[in-house]
C-alpha angles and dihedrals in degrees: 000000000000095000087050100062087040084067101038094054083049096059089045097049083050098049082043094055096040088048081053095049096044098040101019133107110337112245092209147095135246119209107180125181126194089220128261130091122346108212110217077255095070104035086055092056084048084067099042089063099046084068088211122202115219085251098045115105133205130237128208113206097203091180095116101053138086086205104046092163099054094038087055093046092046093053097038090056092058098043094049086049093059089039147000108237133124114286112192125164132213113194092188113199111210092271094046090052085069109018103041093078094171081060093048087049096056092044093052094046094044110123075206136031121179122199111206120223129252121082125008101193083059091052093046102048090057092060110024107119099359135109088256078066101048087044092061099059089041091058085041084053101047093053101280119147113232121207144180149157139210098342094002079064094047092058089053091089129070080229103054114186103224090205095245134113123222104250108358137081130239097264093068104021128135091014088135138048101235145144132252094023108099108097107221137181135175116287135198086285092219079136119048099170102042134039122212136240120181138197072029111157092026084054100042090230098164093107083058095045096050099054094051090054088053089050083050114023089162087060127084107234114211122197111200128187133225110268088024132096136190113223113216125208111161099300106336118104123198127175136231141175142055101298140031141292117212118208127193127184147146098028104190123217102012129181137182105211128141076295130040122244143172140145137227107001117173108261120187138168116202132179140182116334096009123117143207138178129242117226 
């Protein structure tokens, strides 16, 4: 009988180790950019932190976007200008996110994988669900770095802000602090503990920002501006770029009411070179 449960225990300590290895700590980074302009500085620390090998190659994921060849020609001649590394581009369809199983390879075995800006409920319709998908996070797991800008920011985190407000238009969104009005999705979830704004300071989008912490009080909102990025390694944040990143979290005492209220939630501005944790 002892011998038996020896064994058993041993079985079970194995099963335990290879479910940590498989869905454990990611190995990757995530570089994450509020949108605007990327001086040839940041796109150089991109790649820095991309650590690429002379034979890793780079992949553009265009889905966002309504250009996907200029915004793949604008991104690749950046890139090739900070390294010389293989750029290639998959713009999946729906079906191909499932079906074209060569695509879904490259993608999983990058050392790099870019998401372009523009929608992010495009870009996530076309992988939610998928084994794109599922290829992403095995690439994340496996010690990819993951970027992003604009919308390409807005999919990092499990709760993606889709950018729209419950029951108003653009012209006159976002004017009050409230609950329950942030329209949100799921995201990527690269991110499980924040969730992610972009163009944020150049935009004004606190109003935003606040009622989606209301909406998720256990969540780190991060703010992020246009030409600045927030670099991700496990739960370590650094900043890079030319502007700030705000971030709001633990608000105390808060109530839903017809108006909003809470006290004492954590506020910080970072800029280049500064770091946070993430909970």
């Amino acid at each position: 009988m002892k011998t038996y449960f020896n064994k058993k225990s041993a079985l079970l300590t194995a099963f335990l180790a290879t479910t940590l290895l498989t869905f454990g700590q990611n190995k990757g980074s995530l570089f994450i950019i509020g949108g605007g302009d990327r001086s040839p500085a940041l796109v150089k620390q991109m790649v820095e932190t991309a650590k690429l090998k002379p034979n890793d190659y780079i992949v553009v994921l265009p889905m966002a976007t309504s250009i996907p060849e200029e915004s793949v020609a604008y991104i690749s001649s950046q890139l090739s200008a900070a390294c010389n590394n293989k750029i290639t581009s998959f713009n999946f369809t729906r079906a191909q996110a499932d079906n074209q199983q060569t695509w879904i390879d490259s993608v999983k075995n990058a050392r790099f994988i870019f998401i372009t800006g523009g929608d992010q409920n495009k870009f996530m319709d076309v992988v939610r669900g998928t084994k794109l998908y599922e290829a992403l996070h095995q690439a994340f797991r496996n010690g990819s770095t993951i970027s992003g800008t604009s919308a390409g920011a807005a999919v990092m985190s499990q709760i993606m802000i889709t950018g729209e407000e419950k029951g108003k238009s653009d012209k006159d969104s976002f004017r009050e602090i409230k609950s329950n009005s942030v329209v949100t999705s799921s995201g990527m979830g690269f991110l499980t503990s924040a969730i992610i704004d972009q163009h944020f300071i150049i935009r004004s989008r606190y109003n935003r920002l606040l009622s989606a912490l209301a909406d998720h009080p256990d969540k780190t909102l991060i703010g992020i501006d246009e030409a600045t990025a927030i670099i991700v390694t496990g739960k370590k944040v650094t900043v890079a770029g030319e502007s700030q990143v705000v971030v709001v979290s633990q608000p105390k005492q808060l109530k839903k009411g017809n108006k909003v209220t809470f006290k004492n939630a954590a506020l910080s501005l970072y800029s280049a070179g500064e770091s946070f944790e993430l909970k």
